[in-house]
Steps between C-alpha positions, in 0.01 A plus 500: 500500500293273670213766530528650194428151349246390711297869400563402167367177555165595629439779307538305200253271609277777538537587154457110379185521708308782366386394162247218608293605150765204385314221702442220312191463206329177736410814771410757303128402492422438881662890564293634225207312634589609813530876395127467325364363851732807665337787272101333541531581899662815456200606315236380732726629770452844324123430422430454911686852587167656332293319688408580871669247713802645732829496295621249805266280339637496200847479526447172698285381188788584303778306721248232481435467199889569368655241736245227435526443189630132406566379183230219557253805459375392873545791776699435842664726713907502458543533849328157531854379283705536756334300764614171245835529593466530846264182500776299296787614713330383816397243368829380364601551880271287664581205192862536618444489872297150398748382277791534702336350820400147265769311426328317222319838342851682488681174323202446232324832462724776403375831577423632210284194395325574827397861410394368158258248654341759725498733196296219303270497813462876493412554144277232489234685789610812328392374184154336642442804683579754243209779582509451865614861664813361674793730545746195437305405215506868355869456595575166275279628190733799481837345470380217304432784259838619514646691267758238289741758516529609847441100606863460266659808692412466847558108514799473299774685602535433842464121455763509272721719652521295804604180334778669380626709801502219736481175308698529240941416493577772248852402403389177426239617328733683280663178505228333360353705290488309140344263717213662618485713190456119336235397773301844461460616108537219311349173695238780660404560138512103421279444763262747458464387087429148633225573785334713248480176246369307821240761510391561177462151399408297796302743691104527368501923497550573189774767612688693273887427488587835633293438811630163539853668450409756805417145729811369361732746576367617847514127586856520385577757835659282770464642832770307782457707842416178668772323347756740580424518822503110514853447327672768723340333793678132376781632365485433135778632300520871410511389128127304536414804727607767189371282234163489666454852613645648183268281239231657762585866445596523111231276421243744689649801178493264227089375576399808546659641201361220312174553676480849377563373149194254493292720726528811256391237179239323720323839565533625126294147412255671723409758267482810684607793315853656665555195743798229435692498224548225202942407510611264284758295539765719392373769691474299801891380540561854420255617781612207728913651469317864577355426769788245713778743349320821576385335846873387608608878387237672720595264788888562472390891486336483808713264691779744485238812561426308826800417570596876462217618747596236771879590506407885598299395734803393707406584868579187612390510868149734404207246567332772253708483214532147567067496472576741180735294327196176512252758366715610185549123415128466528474824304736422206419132526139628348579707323738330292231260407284747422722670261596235309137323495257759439733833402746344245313142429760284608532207758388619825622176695847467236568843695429432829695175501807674338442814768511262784812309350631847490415559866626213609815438361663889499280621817641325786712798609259792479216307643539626923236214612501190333281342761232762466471430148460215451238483784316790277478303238450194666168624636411650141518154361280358742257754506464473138494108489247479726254785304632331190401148564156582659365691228653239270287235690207749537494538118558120515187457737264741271591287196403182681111585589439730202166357330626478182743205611857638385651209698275223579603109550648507118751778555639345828611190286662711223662660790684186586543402144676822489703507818623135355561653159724815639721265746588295124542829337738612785701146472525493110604835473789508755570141376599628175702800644686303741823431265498867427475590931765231599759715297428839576499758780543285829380179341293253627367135568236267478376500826474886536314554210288219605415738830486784198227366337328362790525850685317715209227647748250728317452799750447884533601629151303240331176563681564904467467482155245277475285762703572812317410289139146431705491856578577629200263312329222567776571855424389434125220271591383783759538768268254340236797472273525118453238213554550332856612159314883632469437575917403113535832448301711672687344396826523087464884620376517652849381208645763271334752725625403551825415113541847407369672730715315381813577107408877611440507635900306215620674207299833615384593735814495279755632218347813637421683505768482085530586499134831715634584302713443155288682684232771526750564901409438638856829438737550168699272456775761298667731770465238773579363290782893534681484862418187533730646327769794721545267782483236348738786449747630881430161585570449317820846607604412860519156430619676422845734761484189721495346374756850555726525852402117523625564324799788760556201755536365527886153408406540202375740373806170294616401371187338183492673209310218306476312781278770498243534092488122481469474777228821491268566142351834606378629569856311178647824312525775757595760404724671646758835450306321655263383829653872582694632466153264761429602734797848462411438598116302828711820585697735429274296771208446765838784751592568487865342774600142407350451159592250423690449093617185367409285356769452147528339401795186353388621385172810286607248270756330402201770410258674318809357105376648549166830620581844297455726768626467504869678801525246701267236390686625670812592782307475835783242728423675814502346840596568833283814643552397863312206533699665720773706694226200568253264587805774764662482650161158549450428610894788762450365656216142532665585550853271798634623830424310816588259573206473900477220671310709586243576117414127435503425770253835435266404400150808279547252318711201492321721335170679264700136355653415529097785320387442237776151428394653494109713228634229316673317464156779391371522224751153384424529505195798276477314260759273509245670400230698254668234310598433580872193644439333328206154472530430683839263763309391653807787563708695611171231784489538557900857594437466699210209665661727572824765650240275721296292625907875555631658714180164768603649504851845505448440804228317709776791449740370235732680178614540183332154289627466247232441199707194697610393500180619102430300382735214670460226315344311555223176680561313258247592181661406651866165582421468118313608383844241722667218413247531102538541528867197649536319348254474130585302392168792644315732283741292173450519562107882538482565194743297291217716610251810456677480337840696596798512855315567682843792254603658509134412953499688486850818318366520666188544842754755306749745454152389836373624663793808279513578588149455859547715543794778292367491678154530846638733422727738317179446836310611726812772323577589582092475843546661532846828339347505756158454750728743385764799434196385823301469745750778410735760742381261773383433833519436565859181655521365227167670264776301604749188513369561109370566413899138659522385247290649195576392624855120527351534153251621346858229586669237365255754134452432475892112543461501205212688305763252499754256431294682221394581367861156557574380146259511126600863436483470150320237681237785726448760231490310272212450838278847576529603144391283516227616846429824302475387228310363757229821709470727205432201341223525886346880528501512146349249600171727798456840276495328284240436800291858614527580175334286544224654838461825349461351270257601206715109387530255501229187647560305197450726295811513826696135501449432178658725542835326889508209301532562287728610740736209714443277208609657473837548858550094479433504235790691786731226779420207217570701413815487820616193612431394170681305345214466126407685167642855648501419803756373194692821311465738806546266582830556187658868461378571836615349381867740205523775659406416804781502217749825406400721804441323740656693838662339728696508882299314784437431641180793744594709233511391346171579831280750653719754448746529722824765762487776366740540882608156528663201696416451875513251734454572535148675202443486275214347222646493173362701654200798343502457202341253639238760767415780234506325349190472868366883542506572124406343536173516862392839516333461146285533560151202440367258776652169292384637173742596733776109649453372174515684364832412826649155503466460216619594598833179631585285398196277160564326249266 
């Protein structure tokens, strides 16, 4: 039934589709226009086939000529359009990385208003540099001539359809509804009547009252992303949060329903024969219940048509259907607005708001990845904010410099007179509705819709339609149709607009959340403050569990204490009462049989001045119990056998070495992801280099070899070596740009070894112990061709090892601690976002303890890498604390413990304790924690 609807469904919307002659009348003269310019190069296209140049010739003349064409009359290339984008989005990337790194920027400069001021910037050079043969410049002249229509379609939907799928409470929205119905026809209409008085008779411009209607109205569209985000962040009530958001989203339909009212009479005054259309009064309430009936009808229809197509695609578990089912919502999502906008004249943004509703209140069961949707869309939005508000400011910036001084000293003062004007406007009007809001829906109270009227931002939909009237009307002026006076018009109303908007995200934005909290609507600091404290002590608790379950692992038995006081702040002060507690809470969580005591022998020294229990302070530092049993295992499965021919040639053989180096990428990967290898760009491409080399071995029938390949290094950087060694002018010119280049070039290949050998060895040891569970009780020749490679993965684990030996052992012993150090700062972040999860943090106080971490796990990296006055520090602390605790041990002994049953040929040595940690962890529940511990086994900083 399900299918058979959702067919129906789409193929009806291919029939609503097709007859696009029914586009509205304000259109019809830039496509006929359009069609004229189509038909002139079509002819001289046919005139240059007569004429001798190749035909090559002319079909790229043609292409030219066809895609070029702008509605300014000027000629650009289109590819040169999409290079605009790609500008603004990195751009908006590099204004984020800025603003979230500045305290100050991020608290009084949303984003938004940040892209706008660069925008301004841009548009301004753009503007004084309008014939210069610039790519970028080509790039900004085309989509400021955007077509009004496609600037509407691309911008609108997905802005709106975001604020609605993840912002928005939709029962109490339903709740609500005669409320924001209230906030979002009627006072939207109020105000809009009144800032068109303030217009017509205080401002000098002898406007027209339908173009002061069109400012009016689109100045009526209340954009509260910021706010929002700010109330969920201080825990206003859901009502304030509903009221806010759903005056936002209705009011966006009723402006720009209204706005297509005024817009269609404004371009009738222009005179142009077949463009707007004169509505009465009557005609306009009759046009006005048309349009938001007709648009709310369209949206239910394809709600339920999208809701049809998700629910067959119910493969729950298929990443591609999952992918499919985000595509169809941006599919139907479009063209929902499209029908009802320009196929059946109805509100475009009525629909998608009603859609979305739709979506989001029926679609929670058919939709298989939540998560991945709203991330979709999450990206959407910001993509199209950040093109959005930089060719709003561009457009903003042109205006500015233009000769003809559309917005000189004058304007900026009417533009405060204004701002001043619509914050009255805004009071009065919800002044007078407040007896009528107190009674119905989910009432109300002073001091909310003080925060109401205070949190009235002007944003995204207001400054959309404010650039396709511009373009519409720079269409006209371009096409010789109208004198350039109604462009100047339209272009100062842009700059009110766009000026407004701006001082509503600078002013209003960021001082709402103080007028929250004076307002006393967010929740009790006091109380919130508590709530913190339990969770900062949760937090800290299982911070030292961690780091127990790490020290259960053998290469961290000779971790240095002093490492982890130095670099974590929130472990500075642990106690020794403190960390037994913690090995108790291990033991007591850890069947019998997979426990595995944690080694404390340089960590209990340290914490010995601040303990009160004498008897934790003495605690015994136990050895691994498993070790023997885990080792005896592994050495019984790979004990030599004779390997016939036959074996070597097996194709049993050749997939088990495949499905070991599978596994292997697997292990990376996760190390990866987990944070082991974050920002070690060059030995992450040594391993997946050695994976990719070994796979064209393995498939020809040769042995595993892939430490060969790991260690190997990369032909680019030995002949750089070669080339400044013998080059000593080269040599003098680096050490001026970095001195002691050769000191800091041979540490940087003492940690890159380190890290190499330690990370292959973590994600061997992973694929040993699959293989050693999987293929245990097997087929017996599959079984014996996994003993052949276990036998082969042993081989290369032993060559890492000596490697690893090979180093300075107290090199080895500081990366390892702050290998440690990094792990537990990693694990910590990810605890914290668990919370949030849960919804026990916010994002905002998660935010600022995710810094703070990230900030000392920045001090780690630094450490390491041996940069600035903490490597310093953690050099000479690390000495002193050598002298004191120091044990004599080999790198063997650091990762592994010798097998108590002696070495053989074959044996596994220095495997047991490596594989203990293997079998300690591989049956917990959680698959991703057991990854985690495991890889760090052999995995370093």
């Amino acid at each position: 039934m399900k299918s058979i609807l959702a067919t129906i469904a789409l193929l009806s919307s291919a029939v609503i589709v097709s007859p696009l002659h029914q586009r509205p009348q304000a259109h019809s003269l830039q496509q006929e226009t359009k069609s004229v310019k189509t038909a002139q190069i079509l002819q001289e296209y046919e005139d240059l086939k007569h004429q001798s140049k190749p035909q090559t010739h002319h079909a790229y003349y043609y292409n030219q000529r066809f895609l070029s064409s702008t509605s300014s009359g000027q000629s650009t290339r289109s590819t040169d359009a999409v290079l605009f984008p790609a500008f603004c989005i990195t751009l908006g990337v590099l204004v984020y990385y800025v603003l979230s790194r500045v305290s100050f920027l991020t608290q009084w400069l949303p984003y938004t208003a940040a892209l706008f001021l660069l925008g301004t910037a841009m548009g301004s050079i753009s503007t004084v540099k309008h014939h210069s043969d610039n790519i970028l410049n080509e790039s900004i002249q085309a989509w400021t001539n955007i077509d009004a229509a496609v600037l509407l379609l691309v911008f609108l939907p997905g802005l709106i359809y975001k604020e609605v799928s993840v912002g928005l409470n939709v029962h109490l929205f339903r709740a609500s509804i005669w409320q924001t119905i209230l906030f979002a026809f009627p006072l939207v209409l109020a105000g809009s009547v009144l800032t068109a008085l303030v217009a017509y008779f205080i401002f000098p411009y002898g406007w027209s009252f339908n173009l002061c209607m069109i400012m009016g109205s689109v100045l009526s569209a209340t954009d509260t992303v910021a706010v929002a985000v700010l109330m969920n962040q201080l825990g206003a009530s859901p009502r304030l949060k509903v009221h806010v958001s759903g005056e936002s989203l209705l009011n966006d339909g009723s402006v720009i329903v209204f706005n297509a009212i005024f817009v269609l009479k404004f371009l009738y005054e222009l005179g142009v024969e077949g463009v707007g259309e004169d509505i009465g009064w009557a005609r306009g309430v009759a046009l006005f219940c048309r349009k938001a009936l007709g648009g709310v009808a369209v949206g239910l229809f394809f709600g339920f048509a999208t809701l049809a197509v998700l629910g067959i695609l119910n493969r729950r578990f298929t990443r591609e259907e999952n992918v499919m089912e985000v595509a169809a919502s941006l599919g139907l999502i479009y063209a929902g607005y499209f029908v009802a906008d320009y196929v059946w004249a109805m509100s475009g943004v009525l629909a998608t708001v009603v859609q979305a509703i739709t979506i989001k209140l029926y679609g929670r069961a058919v939709i298989n990845d939540k998560r991945l949707l709203e991330d979709f869309w999450t990206l959407i939005e910001s993509l199209l904010n950040t093109v959005l508000f930089t060719l709003a400011g561009i457009t903003y910036g042109s205006i500015l410099v233009e000769n003809d001084a559309t917005f000189d000293a004058r304007e900026w003062g009417y533009l405060i007179v204004l701002y001043l004007f619509l914050m009255v406007i805004r009071t009065v009007i919800f002044a007078v509705a407040y007896p009528i809001t107190k009674r119905i829906g989910l009432s109300t109270n002073i001091k909310e819709t003080i925060f109401q009227i205070h949190a009235g931002l002007r944003g995204a939909v207001g400054i959309t339609l404010a650039l396709a009237l511009n373009a519409e009307v720079r269409y006209l002026v371009g096409t010789g149709q109208i004198d350039s006076i109604y462009l100047d018009q339209t272009r100062r109303v842009f700059g009110f607009i766009g000026g407004i908007s701006f001082m509503t995200l600078v002013i209003n934005a960021p001082t709402c959340k103080p007028l929250l909290i004076y307002l006393n609507l967010s929740e009790s600091s006091e109380i919130r403050d508590k709530i913190i404290q339990t969770y900062h002590a949760a937090f800290r608790k299982q911070a030292i569990t961690e780091m127990v379950n790490l020290l259960a692992q053998p290469r961290f038995q000779h971790v240095n204490f002093s490492f982890i006081d130095h670099h974590i702040s929130f472990l500075a002060d642990l106690s020794t009462s403190e960390l037994m507690e913690a090995v108790d809470r291990r033991k007591a969580s850890t069947p019998p049989d997979e426990y595995t005591e944690p080694h404390l022998s340089k960590i209990l020294p340290h914490l010995a001045g601040r303990v009160d229990d004498a008897e934790a302070a003495e605690a015994p530092l136990l050895v691994n119990p498993r070790a023997d049993k885990v080792n005896d295992q592994l050495q019984t499965l790979t004990e030599s056998k004779v390997v016939t021919p036959e074996l070597i040639a097996s194709p049993n053989l050749i997939e088990c070495r495949a499905l070991f180096l599978d596994l292997l990428r697997s292990a990376y990967d996760l190390q990866v992801s987990e944070g082991e290898l974050v920002q070690r760009l060059f030995l992450t491409v040594a391993l997946e280099r050695s994976l990719d080399l070994a796979c064209d071995q393995v498939a020809n029938g040769k042995p595993l070899t892939d430490w060969t390949y790991v260690n190997a290094i990369d032909p680019a950087l030995v002949k750089f070596d070669r080339t400044v060694k013998n080059n000593p002018a080269l040599f003098k010119c680096l050490e001026c740009i970095s001195p002691g280049i050769r000191e800091k070039w041979k540490q940087a290949s003492f940690r890159l070894n380190i890290e190499r050998a330690m990370a292959f060895m973590a994600a061997h040891r992973y694929a040993q112990d699959f293989f050693r569970r999987d293929f245990d009780d097997a087929d017996p020749e599959l079984s014996e061709a996994a003993r052949l490679v276990l036998e082969e993965s042993q081989t290369e684990w032993h060559k890492a090892e000596k490697a690893l030996n090979r180093r300075d052992q107290t090199f080895v012993e500081r990366s390892v601690s702050h290998k440690f150090c990094s792990i537990l700062l990693h694990s910590s972040i990810v605890y914290i976002g668990k919370l949030v999860d849960q919804g026990l943090l916010r994002e905002q106080e998660a935010e600022k303890w995710v810094e703070e971490v990230e900030l000392e796990l920045d001090g780690v990296n630094k450490c390491h890498r041996g940069h600035g006055m903490r490597a310093r520090q953690c050099s000479n602390m690390s000495d002193m604390a050598s002298g004191r605790i120091r044990q004599s041990s080999s790198m063997s002994d650091l990762l592994t413990n010798t097998s108590r049953h002696g070495r053989s040929t074959r044996s596994v040595r220095g495997d047991s304790n490596a594989s203990d940690v293997l079998a300690s962890h591989s049956t917990r529940t959680h698959q991703s924690s057991a990854m985690s511990d495991l890889l760090s086994t052999g995995d370093n900083e």
